[in-house]
N, C-alpha and C positions, 0 to 999 in steps of 0.2 A: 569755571573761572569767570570774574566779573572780571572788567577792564573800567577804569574812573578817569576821568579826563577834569579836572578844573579849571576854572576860566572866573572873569572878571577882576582879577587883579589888580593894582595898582598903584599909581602915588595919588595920595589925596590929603588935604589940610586938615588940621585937630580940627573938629564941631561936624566934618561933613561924614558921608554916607558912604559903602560900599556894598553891592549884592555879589556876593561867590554863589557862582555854580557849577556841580560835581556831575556831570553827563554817566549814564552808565549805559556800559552795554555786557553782551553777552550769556547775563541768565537775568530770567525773570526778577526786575528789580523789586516789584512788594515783597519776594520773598526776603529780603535783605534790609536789615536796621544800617543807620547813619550814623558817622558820626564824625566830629572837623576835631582837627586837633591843628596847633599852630607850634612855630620853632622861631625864635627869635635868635641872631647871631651870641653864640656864645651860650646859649641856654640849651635845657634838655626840652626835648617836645611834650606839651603839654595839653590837655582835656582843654576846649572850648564846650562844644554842646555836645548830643546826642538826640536821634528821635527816630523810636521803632517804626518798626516794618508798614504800622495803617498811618503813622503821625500819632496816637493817640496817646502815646507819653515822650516828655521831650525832660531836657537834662542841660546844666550850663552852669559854667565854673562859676565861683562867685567873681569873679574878676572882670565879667562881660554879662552877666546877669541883669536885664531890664536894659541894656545899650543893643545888645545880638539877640537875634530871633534865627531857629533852621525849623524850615518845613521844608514839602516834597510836593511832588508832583508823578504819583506813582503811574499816571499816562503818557507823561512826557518823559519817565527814567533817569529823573533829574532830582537832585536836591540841592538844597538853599541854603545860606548864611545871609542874612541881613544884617548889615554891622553901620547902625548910627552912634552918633557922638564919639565916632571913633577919637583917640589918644594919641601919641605916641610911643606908649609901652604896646599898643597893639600892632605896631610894626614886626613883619614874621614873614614866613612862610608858613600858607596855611595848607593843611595836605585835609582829603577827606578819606573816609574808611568805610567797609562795609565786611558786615557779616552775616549770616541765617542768625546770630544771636543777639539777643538785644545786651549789648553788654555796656554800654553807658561808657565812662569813662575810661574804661579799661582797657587801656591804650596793645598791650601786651595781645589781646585774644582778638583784636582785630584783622581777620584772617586777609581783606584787601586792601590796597593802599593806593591811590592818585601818586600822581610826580608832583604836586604842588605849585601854589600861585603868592607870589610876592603881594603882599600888603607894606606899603610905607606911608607912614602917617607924617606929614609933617610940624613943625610946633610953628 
């Protein structure tokens, strides 16, 4: 059983910055690929990034592609979203996932889930 905790949340203006991070505990987090997916009210939750178990392949919708970066920190059992130039369509909640399989987008086979953290972009 992994357990995900997310944090950095928040309200922040279109043009500025926000870092999420997805705390893990409970089994050896290198064994376990990443990945963020977000839900905006009214929408179905969707693929943001992905990135396996060393960091050495990473994955991102086209919609936050060259704005988001996720890396890790497999000493600290932590992984990352950096989200500049954030939007207003990027208002969500953003939940992170984890599994032994690098499965990218593929929101379905993602066997752990965070409770998630509020992103509000303002215009």
């Amino acid at each position: 059983q992994v357990q995900l905790v997310e944090s950095g949340g928040g309200l922040v203006q279109a043009g500025g910055s926000l870092r999420l991070s997805c705390a893990a505990s409970g089994r050896t987090f290198s064994n376990y690929a990443m990945g963020w997916f977000r839900q905006a009210p009214g929408k179905e939750r969707e693929f943001v990034a992905s990135i396996s178990r060393g960091g050495g392949t990473t994955g991102y919708s086209d919609s936050v592609k060259g704005r988001f970066t996720i890396s890790r920190d497999n000493a600290k059992n932590t992984a990352y979203l950096q989200m500049n130039s954030l939007k207003p369509e990027d208002t969500a909640v953003y939940y992170c996932a984890a599994d032994n399989i690098y499965y990218a987008g593929r929101e379905a086979a993602y066997a752990y889930w965070g409770q998630g953290t509020q992103v509000t972009v303002s215009s």
